[in-house]
C-alpha positions in Angstrom: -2.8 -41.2 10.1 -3.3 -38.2 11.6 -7.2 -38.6 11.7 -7.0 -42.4 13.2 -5.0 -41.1 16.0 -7.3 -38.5 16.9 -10.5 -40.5 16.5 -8.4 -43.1 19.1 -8.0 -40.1 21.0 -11.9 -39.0 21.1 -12.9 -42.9 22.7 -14.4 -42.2 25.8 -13.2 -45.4 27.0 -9.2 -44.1 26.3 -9.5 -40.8 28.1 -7.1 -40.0 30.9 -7.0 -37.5 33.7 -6.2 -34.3 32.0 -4.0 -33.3 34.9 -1.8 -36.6 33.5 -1.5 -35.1 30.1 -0.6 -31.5 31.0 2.2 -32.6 33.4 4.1 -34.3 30.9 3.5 -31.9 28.5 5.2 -29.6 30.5 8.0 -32.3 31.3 8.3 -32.6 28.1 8.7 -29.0 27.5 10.9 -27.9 30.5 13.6 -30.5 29.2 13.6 -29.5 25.3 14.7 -26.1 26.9 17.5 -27.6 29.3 18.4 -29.7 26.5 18.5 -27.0 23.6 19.0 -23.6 25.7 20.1 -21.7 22.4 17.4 -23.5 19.7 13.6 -22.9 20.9 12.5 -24.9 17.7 11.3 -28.1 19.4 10.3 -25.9 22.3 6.5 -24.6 22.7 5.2 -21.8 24.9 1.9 -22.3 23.8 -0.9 -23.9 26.4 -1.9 -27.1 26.4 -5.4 -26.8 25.5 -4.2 -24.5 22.6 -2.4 -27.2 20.6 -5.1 -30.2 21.7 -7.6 -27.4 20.0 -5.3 -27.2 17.1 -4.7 -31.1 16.7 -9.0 -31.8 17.1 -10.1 -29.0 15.4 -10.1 -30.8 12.1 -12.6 -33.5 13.4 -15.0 -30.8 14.6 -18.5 -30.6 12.1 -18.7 -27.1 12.9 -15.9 -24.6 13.8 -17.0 -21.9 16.4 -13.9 -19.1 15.7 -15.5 -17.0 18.9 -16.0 -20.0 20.9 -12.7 -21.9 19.9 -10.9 -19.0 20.8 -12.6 -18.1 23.9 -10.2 -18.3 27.1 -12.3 -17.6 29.8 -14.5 -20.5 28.8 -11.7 -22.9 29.3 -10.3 -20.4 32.6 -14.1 -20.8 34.2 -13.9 -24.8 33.5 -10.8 -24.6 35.2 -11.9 -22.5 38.6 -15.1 -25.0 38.9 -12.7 -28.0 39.5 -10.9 -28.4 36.0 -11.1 -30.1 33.1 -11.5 -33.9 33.4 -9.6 -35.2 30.0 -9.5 -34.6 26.8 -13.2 -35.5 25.9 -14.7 -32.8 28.1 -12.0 -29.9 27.2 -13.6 -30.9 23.1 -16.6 -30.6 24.7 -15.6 -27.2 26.0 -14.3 -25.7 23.3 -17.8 -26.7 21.4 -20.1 -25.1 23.6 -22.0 -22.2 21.4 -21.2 -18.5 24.0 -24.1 -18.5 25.7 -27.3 -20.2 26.5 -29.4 -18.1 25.6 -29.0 -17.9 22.0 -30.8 -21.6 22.3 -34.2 -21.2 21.7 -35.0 -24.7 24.4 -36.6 -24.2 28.1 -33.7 -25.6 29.5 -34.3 -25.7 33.2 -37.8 -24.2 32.7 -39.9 -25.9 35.7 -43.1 -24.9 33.3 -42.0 -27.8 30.5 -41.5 -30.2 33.2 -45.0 -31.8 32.2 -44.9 -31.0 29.2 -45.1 -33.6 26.3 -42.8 -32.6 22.9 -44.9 -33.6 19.9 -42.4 -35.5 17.1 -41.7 -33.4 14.4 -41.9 -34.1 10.7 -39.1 -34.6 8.5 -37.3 -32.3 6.3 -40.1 -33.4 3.0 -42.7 -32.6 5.2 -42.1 -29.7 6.5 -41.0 -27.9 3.1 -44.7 -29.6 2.4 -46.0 -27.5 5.0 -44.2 -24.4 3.9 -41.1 -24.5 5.8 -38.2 -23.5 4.0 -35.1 -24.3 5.0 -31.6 -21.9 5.0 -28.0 -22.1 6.1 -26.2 -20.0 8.3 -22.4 -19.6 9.2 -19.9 -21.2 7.2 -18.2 -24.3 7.5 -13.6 -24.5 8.1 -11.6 -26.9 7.2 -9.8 -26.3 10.4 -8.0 -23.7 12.3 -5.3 -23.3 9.8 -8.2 -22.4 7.5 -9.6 -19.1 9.8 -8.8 -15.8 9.2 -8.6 -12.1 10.8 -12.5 -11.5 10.1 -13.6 -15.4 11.0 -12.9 -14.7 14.7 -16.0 -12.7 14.9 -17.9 -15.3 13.9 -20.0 -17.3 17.0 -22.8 -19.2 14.9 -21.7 -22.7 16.8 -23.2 -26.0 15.6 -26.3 -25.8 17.9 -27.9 -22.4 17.1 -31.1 -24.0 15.0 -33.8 -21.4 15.1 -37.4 -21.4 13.4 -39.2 -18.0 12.9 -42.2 -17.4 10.5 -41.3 -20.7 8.3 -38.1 -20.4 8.0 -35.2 -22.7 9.7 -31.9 -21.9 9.9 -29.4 -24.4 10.3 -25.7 -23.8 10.7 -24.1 -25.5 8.1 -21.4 -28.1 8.7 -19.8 -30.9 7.5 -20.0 -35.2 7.7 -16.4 -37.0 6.8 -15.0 -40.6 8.0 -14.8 -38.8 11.6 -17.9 -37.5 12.0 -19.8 -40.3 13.3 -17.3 -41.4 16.1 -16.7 -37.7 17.2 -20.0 -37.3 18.0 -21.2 -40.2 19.2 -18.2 -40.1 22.1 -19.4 -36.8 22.7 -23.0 -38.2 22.9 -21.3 -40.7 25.4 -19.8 -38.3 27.7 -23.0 -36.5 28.6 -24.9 -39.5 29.1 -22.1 -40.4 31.5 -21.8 -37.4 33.6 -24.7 -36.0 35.4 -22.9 -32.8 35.5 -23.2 -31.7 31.9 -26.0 -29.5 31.2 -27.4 -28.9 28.7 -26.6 -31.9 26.8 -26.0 -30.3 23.6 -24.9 -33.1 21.6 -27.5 -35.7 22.6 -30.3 -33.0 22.2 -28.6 -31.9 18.3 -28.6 -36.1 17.8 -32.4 -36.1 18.7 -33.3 -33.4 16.6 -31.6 -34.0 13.6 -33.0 -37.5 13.9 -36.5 -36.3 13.4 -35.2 -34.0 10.7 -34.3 -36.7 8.6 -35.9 -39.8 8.0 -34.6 -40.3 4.1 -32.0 -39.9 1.4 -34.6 -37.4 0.1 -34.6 -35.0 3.5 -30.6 -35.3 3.5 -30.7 -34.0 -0.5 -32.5 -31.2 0.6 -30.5 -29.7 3.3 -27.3 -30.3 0.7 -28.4 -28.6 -2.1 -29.4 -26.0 0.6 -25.8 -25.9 1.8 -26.9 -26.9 5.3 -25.0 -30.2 4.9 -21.4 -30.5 3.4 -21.4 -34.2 2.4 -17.8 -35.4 2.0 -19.2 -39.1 2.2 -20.6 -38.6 -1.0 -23.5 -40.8 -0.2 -26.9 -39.3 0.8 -27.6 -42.5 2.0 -24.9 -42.6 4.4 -25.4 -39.1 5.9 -29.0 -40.8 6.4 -27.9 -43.9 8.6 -25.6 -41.6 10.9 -28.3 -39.4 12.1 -30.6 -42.2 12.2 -28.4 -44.5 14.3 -26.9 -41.7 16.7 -29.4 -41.7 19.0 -30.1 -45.0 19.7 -30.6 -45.6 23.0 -29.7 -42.0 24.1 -32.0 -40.5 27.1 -32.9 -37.4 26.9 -35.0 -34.6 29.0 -38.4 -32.7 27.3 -38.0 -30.5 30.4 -33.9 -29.6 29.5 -34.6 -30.1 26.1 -32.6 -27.5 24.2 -34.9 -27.4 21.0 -38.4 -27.6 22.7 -39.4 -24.3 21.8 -37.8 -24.8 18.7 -40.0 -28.3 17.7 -43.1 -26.7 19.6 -43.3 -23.5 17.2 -42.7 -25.8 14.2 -45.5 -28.3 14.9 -48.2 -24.8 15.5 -47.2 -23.9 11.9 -47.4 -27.2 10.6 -50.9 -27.8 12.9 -52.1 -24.4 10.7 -54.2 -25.5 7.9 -53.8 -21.8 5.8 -50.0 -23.0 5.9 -50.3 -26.1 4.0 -52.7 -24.5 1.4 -50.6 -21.9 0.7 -47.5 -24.3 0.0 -49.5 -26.4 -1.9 -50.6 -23.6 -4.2 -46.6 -22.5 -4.1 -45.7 -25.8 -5.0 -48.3 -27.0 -7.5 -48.8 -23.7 -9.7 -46.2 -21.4 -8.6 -43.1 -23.2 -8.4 -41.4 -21.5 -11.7 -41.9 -18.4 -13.3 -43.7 -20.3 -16.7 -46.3 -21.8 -13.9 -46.5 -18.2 -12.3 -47.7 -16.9 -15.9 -49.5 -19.2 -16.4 -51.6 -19.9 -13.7 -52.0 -15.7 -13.7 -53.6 -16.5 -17.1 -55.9 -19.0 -16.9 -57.1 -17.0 -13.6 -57.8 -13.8 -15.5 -59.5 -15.9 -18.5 -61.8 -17.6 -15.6 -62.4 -14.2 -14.8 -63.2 -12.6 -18.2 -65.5 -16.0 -19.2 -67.5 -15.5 -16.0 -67.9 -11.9 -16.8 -68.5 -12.6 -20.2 -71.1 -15.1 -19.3 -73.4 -12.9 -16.7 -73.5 -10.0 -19.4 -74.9 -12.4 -22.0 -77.1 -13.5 -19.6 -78.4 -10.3 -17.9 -79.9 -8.9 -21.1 -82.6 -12.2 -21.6 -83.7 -11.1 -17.7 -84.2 -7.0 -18.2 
Protein backbone atom coordinates (compact mmCIF):
# COMPACT_ATOMS: atom_id res chain seq x y z
CA UNK A 1 0.00 0.00 0.00
CA UNK A 2 2.63 1.89 1.13
CA UNK A 3 4.43 1.77 -2.36
CA UNK A 4 1.08 2.80 -4.39
CA UNK A 5 0.82 5.83 -2.36
CA UNK A 6 4.15 6.95 -2.95
CA UNK A 7 4.31 6.17 -6.63
CA UNK A 8 0.79 8.46 -6.58
CA UNK A 9 2.88 10.74 -4.83
CA UNK A 10 5.94 10.85 -7.46
CA UNK A 11 3.18 11.89 -10.59
CA UNK A 12 4.33 14.95 -11.79
CA UNK A 13 0.90 15.80 -12.65
CA UNK A 14 -0.17 15.39 -8.58
CA UNK A 15 2.49 17.65 -7.21
CA UNK A 16 1.62 20.60 -5.04
CA UNK A 17 3.45 23.67 -3.91
CA UNK A 18 5.79 22.43 -1.31
CA UNK A 19 5.05 25.53 0.79
CA UNK A 20 1.31 23.84 0.96
CA UNK A 21 2.61 20.65 2.36
CA UNK A 22 5.02 22.05 4.95
CA UNK A 23 2.41 24.43 6.47
CA UNK A 24 0.19 21.75 7.37
CA UNK A 25 2.60 19.64 8.47
CA UNK A 26 3.38 22.04 10.90
CA UNK A 27 -0.39 22.59 11.67
CA UNK A 28 -0.61 19.43 12.10
CA UNK A 29 2.26 19.24 14.41
CA UNK A 30 1.66 22.45 16.53
CA UNK A 31 -1.84 21.01 17.49
CA UNK A 32 -0.71 17.26 18.45
CA UNK A 33 1.35 19.33 21.02
CA UNK A 34 -1.65 21.57 22.32
CA UNK A 35 -3.66 18.54 22.22
CA UNK A 36 -1.25 16.08 24.06
CA UNK A 37 1.15 18.59 26.20
CA UNK A 38 2.36 15.64 28.43
CA UNK A 39 2.56 12.60 25.50
CA UNK A 40 5.13 13.70 22.55
CA UNK A 41 4.32 10.27 20.89
CA UNK A 42 2.22 11.52 17.96
CA UNK A 43 4.36 14.62 17.98
CA UNK A 44 7.53 15.01 15.54
CA UNK A 45 10.35 17.47 15.72
CA UNK A 46 11.87 16.21 12.81
CA UNK A 47 11.85 18.48 9.39
CA UNK A 48 9.79 17.97 6.74
CA UNK A 49 12.00 17.04 4.14
CA UNK A 50 13.49 14.46 6.70
CA UNK A 51 10.43 12.21 6.94
CA UNK A 52 9.42 12.87 2.90
CA UNK A 53 13.25 11.36 2.57
CA UNK A 54 12.44 8.61 4.88
CA UNK A 55 8.90 7.76 3.27
CA UNK A 56 10.67 7.91 -0.71
CA UNK A 57 13.72 6.52 0.05
CA UNK A 58 12.48 3.03 -0.54
CA UNK A 59 11.54 3.86 -4.23
CA UNK A 60 14.98 5.34 -4.84
CA UNK A 61 17.31 2.75 -7.40
CA UNK A 62 20.29 3.92 -5.77
CA UNK A 63 20.73 5.29 -2.12
CA UNK A 64 23.35 8.15 -1.90
CA UNK A 65 23.92 7.91 2.33
CA UNK A 66 26.37 11.31 1.78
CA UNK A 67 24.00 12.92 -0.44
CA UNK A 68 20.64 11.81 1.39
CA UNK A 69 21.97 13.16 4.31
CA UNK A 70 23.39 16.24 3.09
CA UNK A 71 21.59 19.45 4.67
CA UNK A 72 23.17 22.14 2.96
CA UNK A 73 22.03 20.75 -0.30
CA UNK A 74 18.49 21.07 0.68
CA UNK A 75 19.48 24.68 2.87
CA UNK A 76 21.12 26.03 -0.74
CA UNK A 77 17.76 24.84 -2.62
CA UNK A 78 16.07 26.71 -0.10
CA UNK A 79 18.11 30.30 -0.33
CA UNK A 80 17.80 30.13 -4.29
CA UNK A 81 13.90 30.42 -4.01
CA UNK A 82 12.89 27.01 -2.38
CA UNK A 83 11.81 23.92 -3.17
CA UNK A 84 8.93 23.72 -5.59
CA UNK A 85 7.06 20.19 -4.35
CA UNK A 86 7.79 17.17 -3.67
CA UNK A 87 9.11 15.94 -7.12
CA UNK A 88 12.00 18.44 -7.10
CA UNK A 89 12.98 18.07 -3.19
CA UNK A 90 13.44 13.83 -4.63
CA UNK A 91 15.17 15.32 -7.14
CA UNK A 92 17.38 17.09 -4.62
CA UNK A 93 18.09 14.64 -2.44
CA UNK A 94 19.36 12.46 -5.62
CA UNK A 95 21.82 14.78 -6.94
CA UNK A 96 25.47 12.87 -6.68
CA UNK A 97 27.78 15.90 -4.28
CA UNK A 98 29.31 17.55 -6.88
CA UNK A 99 29.58 17.95 -10.60
CA UNK A 100 32.56 17.29 -11.01
CA UNK A 101 32.78 13.73 -10.25
CA UNK A 102 30.77 13.48 -13.77
CA UNK A 103 33.02 12.79 -16.33
CA UNK A 104 30.30 15.00 -19.16
CA UNK A 105 31.27 18.71 -20.61
CA UNK A 106 28.40 20.00 -19.14
CA UNK A 107 28.42 23.58 -20.07
CA UNK A 108 31.60 23.20 -22.14
CA UNK A 109 31.16 25.88 -25.10
CA UNK A 110 33.91 23.45 -26.93
CA UNK A 111 31.15 20.39 -27.27
CA UNK A 112 28.64 22.71 -28.53
CA UNK A 113 29.37 21.38 -32.16
CA UNK A 114 30.23 18.57 -31.32
CA UNK A 115 28.42 15.38 -32.61
CA UNK A 116 28.26 12.15 -29.86
CA UNK A 117 28.90 9.02 -31.82
CA UNK A 118 26.14 6.09 -30.42
CA UNK A 119 27.66 3.66 -28.45
CA UNK A 120 27.50 -0.02 -28.63
CA UNK A 121 25.72 -2.16 -26.34
CA UNK A 122 26.87 -3.97 -23.36
CA UNK A 123 27.78 -7.56 -25.89
CA UNK A 124 29.70 -5.37 -27.93
CA UNK A 125 31.65 -3.68 -25.96
CA UNK A 126 32.80 -6.80 -23.71
CA UNK A 127 33.52 -7.83 -27.56
CA UNK A 128 35.79 -5.03 -27.82
CA UNK A 129 37.43 -5.65 -24.54
CA UNK A 130 35.43 -3.67 -22.20
CA UNK A 131 34.80 -5.23 -19.05
CA UNK A 132 32.32 -4.14 -17.04
CA UNK A 133 32.41 -3.71 -12.81
CA UNK A 134 30.09 -2.52 -10.05
CA UNK A 135 30.67 -0.05 -7.65
CA UNK A 136 28.82 1.13 -4.37
CA UNK A 137 26.29 -0.98 -2.94
CA UNK A 138 22.70 -1.04 -3.22
CA UNK A 139 19.99 -0.27 0.38
CA UNK A 140 16.94 -1.34 0.88
CA UNK A 141 16.16 1.96 2.31
CA UNK A 142 17.19 4.26 5.09
CA UNK A 143 16.26 1.89 7.75
CA UNK A 144 18.80 -0.41 6.07
CA UNK A 145 22.04 2.23 6.51
CA UNK A 146 24.41 2.13 9.08
CA UNK A 147 27.24 4.16 11.11
CA UNK A 148 29.94 3.39 8.18
CA UNK A 149 27.27 3.73 5.06
CA UNK A 150 27.12 7.60 5.70
CA UNK A 151 30.46 7.86 4.13
CA UNK A 152 29.49 6.47 1.22
CA UNK A 153 28.80 9.25 -1.92
CA UNK A 154 28.89 6.74 -5.08
CA UNK A 155 25.21 8.25 -6.23
CA UNK A 156 23.46 6.58 -9.14
CA UNK A 157 25.10 8.80 -11.92
CA UNK A 158 28.93 8.36 -11.26
CA UNK A 159 29.53 5.96 -14.54
CA UNK A 160 33.18 6.28 -15.46
CA UNK A 161 35.29 4.40 -18.26
CA UNK A 162 39.18 4.33 -17.84
CA UNK A 163 41.51 1.91 -19.72
CA UNK A 164 38.51 -0.74 -20.56
CA UNK A 165 36.96 -0.81 -17.74
CA UNK A 166 33.37 0.65 -16.74
CA UNK A 167 32.11 1.08 -13.56
CA UNK A 168 28.64 1.32 -12.84
CA UNK A 169 27.07 1.94 -9.59
CA UNK A 170 24.98 -0.80 -8.82
CA UNK A 171 21.27 -0.41 -8.11
CA UNK A 172 18.13 -1.97 -8.19
CA UNK A 173 14.73 -2.28 -10.74
CA UNK A 174 11.24 -3.25 -8.62
CA UNK A 175 7.46 -2.48 -9.57
CA UNK A 176 8.50 1.34 -8.80
CA UNK A 177 11.30 1.72 -10.68
CA UNK A 178 9.89 2.57 -13.95
CA UNK A 179 7.37 5.39 -12.80
CA UNK A 180 10.01 6.96 -10.33
CA UNK A 181 12.11 7.69 -12.91
CA UNK A 182 10.22 8.41 -15.65
CA UNK A 183 8.48 11.48 -13.40
CA UNK A 184 11.80 12.38 -12.62
CA UNK A 185 12.63 12.24 -16.38
CA UNK A 186 9.40 14.50 -16.63
CA UNK A 187 10.38 17.11 -14.31
CA UNK A 188 13.60 18.16 -16.12
CA UNK A 189 12.05 18.19 -19.34
CA UNK A 190 9.56 20.51 -17.77
CA UNK A 191 11.67 23.06 -16.12
CA UNK A 192 14.32 24.91 -17.95
CA UNK A 193 15.95 25.47 -14.74
CA UNK A 194 17.34 22.06 -13.98
CA UNK A 195 20.74 21.47 -15.06
CA UNK A 196 22.30 19.01 -15.59
CA UNK A 197 19.54 16.76 -16.39
CA UNK A 198 20.74 13.82 -14.67
CA UNK A 199 18.00 11.58 -15.08
CA UNK A 200 17.21 12.12 -18.77
CA UNK A 201 21.02 11.95 -19.54
CA UNK A 202 21.32 8.25 -17.19
CA UNK A 203 17.88 7.25 -19.39
CA UNK A 204 19.94 8.05 -22.64
CA UNK A 205 22.80 6.24 -21.70
CA UNK A 206 21.68 3.24 -20.27
CA UNK A 207 19.53 3.02 -23.46
CA UNK A 208 22.45 2.59 -25.61
CA UNK A 209 23.90 0.27 -23.02
CA UNK A 210 21.31 -2.11 -23.49
CA UNK A 211 19.72 -3.19 -26.43
CA UNK A 212 18.90 -7.06 -25.31
CA UNK A 213 18.04 -9.64 -22.56
CA UNK A 214 21.71 -10.72 -23.27
CA UNK A 215 23.30 -6.97 -22.30
CA UNK A 216 20.87 -6.88 -19.09
CA UNK A 217 22.39 -10.65 -18.12
CA UNK A 218 25.56 -9.33 -18.18
CA UNK A 219 25.43 -6.33 -15.96
CA UNK A 220 23.45 -8.88 -13.41
CA UNK A 221 25.70 -11.45 -13.05
CA UNK A 222 28.10 -8.57 -12.74
CA UNK A 223 26.10 -7.21 -9.85
CA UNK A 224 25.62 -3.92 -11.67
CA UNK A 225 21.87 -4.65 -11.87
CA UNK A 226 19.75 -6.02 -8.87
CA UNK A 227 16.75 -7.43 -10.78
CA UNK A 228 13.79 -7.85 -8.45
CA UNK A 229 11.50 -8.17 -11.63
CA UNK A 230 13.00 -11.38 -12.14
CA UNK A 231 12.71 -10.99 -15.91
CA UNK A 232 15.77 -9.95 -17.93
CA UNK A 233 13.42 -9.20 -20.40
CA UNK A 234 11.60 -6.67 -18.55
CA UNK A 235 14.65 -4.81 -17.12
CA UNK A 236 15.24 -4.67 -21.13
CA UNK A 237 11.87 -2.78 -22.16
CA UNK A 238 12.27 -0.11 -19.21
CA UNK A 239 15.43 1.20 -20.37
CA UNK A 240 14.42 0.87 -23.80
CA UNK A 241 11.15 2.74 -23.52
CA UNK A 242 12.40 5.52 -20.95
CA UNK A 243 13.66 7.71 -23.29
CA UNK A 244 11.19 7.99 -25.76
CA UNK A 245 10.72 11.07 -26.86
CA UNK A 246 13.11 12.69 -24.21
CA UNK A 247 15.39 15.75 -25.59
CA UNK A 248 18.44 15.96 -24.59
CA UNK A 249 21.77 18.27 -25.03
CA UNK A 250 25.33 16.76 -26.67
CA UNK A 251 26.66 20.12 -25.52
CA UNK A 252 25.23 19.45 -21.50
CA UNK A 253 25.46 16.01 -22.01
CA UNK A 254 26.71 14.54 -18.72
CA UNK A 255 28.32 11.25 -20.27
CA UNK A 256 29.93 12.85 -23.40
CA UNK A 257 33.33 12.36 -22.29
CA UNK A 258 32.27 9.20 -20.99
CA UNK A 259 30.72 7.74 -24.62
CA UNK A 260 33.56 9.62 -26.53
CA UNK A 261 36.52 7.70 -24.73
CA UNK A 262 34.54 4.47 -25.15
CA UNK A 263 33.99 4.73 -28.89
CA UNK A 264 38.31 5.61 -29.29
CA UNK A 265 38.80 2.23 -27.58
CA UNK A 266 36.26 0.50 -29.38
CA UNK A 267 37.60 2.55 -32.87
CA UNK A 268 41.19 0.79 -31.80
CA UNK A 269 41.73 -2.21 -33.87
CA UNK A 270 44.74 -3.84 -31.30
CA UNK A 271 41.61 -3.72 -28.80
CA UNK A 272 39.33 -6.04 -30.52
CA UNK A 273 42.24 -8.49 -31.34
CA UNK A 274 43.34 -8.71 -28.14
CA UNK A 275 39.63 -9.59 -26.80
CA UNK A 276 39.21 -11.83 -29.38
CA UNK A 277 42.33 -13.82 -28.58
CA UNK A 278 40.99 -13.38 -24.67
CA UNK A 279 37.84 -14.68 -25.59
CA UNK A 280 38.50 -17.48 -28.12
CA UNK A 281 41.69 -19.17 -26.51
CA UNK A 282 42.08 -17.75 -23.21
CA UNK A 283 38.88 -17.60 -21.66
CA UNK A 284 39.52 -20.58 -19.00
CA UNK A 285 42.57 -21.84 -17.51
CA UNK A 286 42.21 -25.49 -19.72
CA UNK A 287 42.20 -23.08 -22.97
CA UNK A 288 45.18 -20.99 -21.33
CA UNK A 289 47.23 -24.45 -21.30
CA UNK A 290 46.35 -25.34 -23.94
CA UNK A 291 46.68 -22.77 -26.35
CA UNK A 292 50.46 -22.26 -24.40
CA UNK A 293 50.91 -25.79 -25.80
CA UNK A 294 50.11 -26.03 -29.08
CA UNK A 295 52.19 -22.54 -29.41
CA UNK A 296 55.39 -24.05 -28.04
CA UNK A 297 54.82 -27.35 -30.26
CA UNK A 298 54.42 -24.83 -33.39
CA UNK A 299 57.53 -23.55 -32.16
CA UNK A 300 59.57 -26.75 -31.53
CA UNK A 301 58.13 -28.31 -35.19
CA UNK A 302 59.39 -25.14 -36.98
CA UNK A 303 62.64 -25.53 -35.22
CA UNK A 304 62.70 -29.02 -35.72
CA UNK A 305 61.96 -28.54 -39.38
CA UNK A 306 64.84 -25.71 -40.32
CA UNK A 307 67.60 -28.10 -38.56
CA UNK A 308 66.56 -30.99 -40.75
CA UNK A 309 66.69 -28.86 -43.44
CA UNK A 310 69.86 -26.80 -42.96
CA UNK A 311 72.14 -29.89 -43.13
CA UNK A 312 71.03 -30.90 -47.08
CA UNK A 313 72.17 -26.89 -47.86
CA UNK A 314 75.88 -26.97 -45.97
Amino acid sequence: MKIQVCRDLMLIENQLPYFILRELYDLNNNYNKVVEEDDDENCSNEPFSNLAMLVFSDMFPKLCPASIFNSKAIEEEEKRGGIKHLLHLVHILCRPNAIKSLEGNYNSMSAIDEVMEPMRCVKELEEAGITFEKIGKVYAGIDSLDADSIVDNVSLFDIKFNNGLMEIPSFKVEDSTDSFLRNLIAYEQHSCEVRPKYFTDYAVFMDQLINTYEDVNVLRRNGIIVNLLGDDGQVTTLFNKLGDGVITSNSNFVYLGTCNKVNQHCGKIWNVVMAKLRHDYFNSPWATVSTIAAVVLLILTIIQTIASVVPLYS
